[in-house]
N, C-alpha and C positions, 0 to 999 in steps of 0.2 A: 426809467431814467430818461430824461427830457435832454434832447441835443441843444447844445445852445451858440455852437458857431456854424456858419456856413461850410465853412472847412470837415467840420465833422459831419454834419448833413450831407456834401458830397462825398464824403469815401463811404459811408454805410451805405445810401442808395447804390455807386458802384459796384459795392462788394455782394449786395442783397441783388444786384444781378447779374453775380455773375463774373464779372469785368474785372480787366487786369487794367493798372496806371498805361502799360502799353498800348494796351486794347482802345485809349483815347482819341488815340491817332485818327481810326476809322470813325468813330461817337462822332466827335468834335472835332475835329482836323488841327489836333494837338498834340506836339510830340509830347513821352511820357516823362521828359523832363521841366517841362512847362505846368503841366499836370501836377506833377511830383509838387510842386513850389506850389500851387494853387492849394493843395490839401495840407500841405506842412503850416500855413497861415499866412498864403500869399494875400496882397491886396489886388483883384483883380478889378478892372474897366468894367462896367457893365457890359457893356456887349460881350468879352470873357464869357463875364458869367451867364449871360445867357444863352449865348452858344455850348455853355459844357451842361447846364440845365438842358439843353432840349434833345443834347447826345446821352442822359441818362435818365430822357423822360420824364423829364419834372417842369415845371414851371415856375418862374421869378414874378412875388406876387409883393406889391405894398400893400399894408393893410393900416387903416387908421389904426392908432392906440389903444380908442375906446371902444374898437371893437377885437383887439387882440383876443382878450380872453374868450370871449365867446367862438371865434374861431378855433383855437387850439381846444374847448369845450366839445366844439363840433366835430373837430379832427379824430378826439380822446375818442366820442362816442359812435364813429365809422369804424374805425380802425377794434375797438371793442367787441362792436356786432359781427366784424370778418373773425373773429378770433374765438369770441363764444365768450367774453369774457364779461361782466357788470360793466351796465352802464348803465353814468349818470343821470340824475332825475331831470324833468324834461326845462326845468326852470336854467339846468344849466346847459339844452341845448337852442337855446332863442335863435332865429335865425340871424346871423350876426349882419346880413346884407341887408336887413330892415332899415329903410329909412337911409341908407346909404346916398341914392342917388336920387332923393326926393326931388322933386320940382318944385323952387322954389318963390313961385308965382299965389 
């Protein structure tokens, strides 16, 4: 089942380590009421976000459109290989950072 807010990406990383909404205080220099409101479906500043990103180990990435898929592709078939589980064939793991930052000279 695919996360699909922010909100819910942070409380499963949290909880997958571990971490109480208190425990933020120390992560992120967050009281767990601030926290509380960020997971419930706060709108957070970017800088927020990435200071509670890097208190539970993650990283705040923009990704073009048209390379979404092939990232989450990419993501599916890591996260597959830690697990033991099938993954997909290799057309759906293209390197999605191809041609990203081509030079365009």
């Amino acid at each position: 089942m695919a996360m699909n807010t922010i909100h819910e990406q942070l409380k499963a990383r949290r909880k997958a380590l571990g971490l109480r909404q208190e425990d933020m205080l120390l992560k992120a220099g967050m009281a767990r009421q601030q926290y509380q409101r960020l997971e419930a479906g706060g709108n957070p500043r970017l800088d927020t976000l990435e200071l509670v990103a890097k208190g539970l180990k993650m990283e705040v990435m923009l990704i073009p459109q048209e390379k979404l898929q092939a990232v989450r592709n990419l993501l599916n078939s890591a996260t597959n290989a830690l697990t033991g589980t099938e993954t997909p064939s290799s057309s759906d793991t293209d390197n999605p950072w191809e041609g990203l930052l081509e030079d365009e000279s």
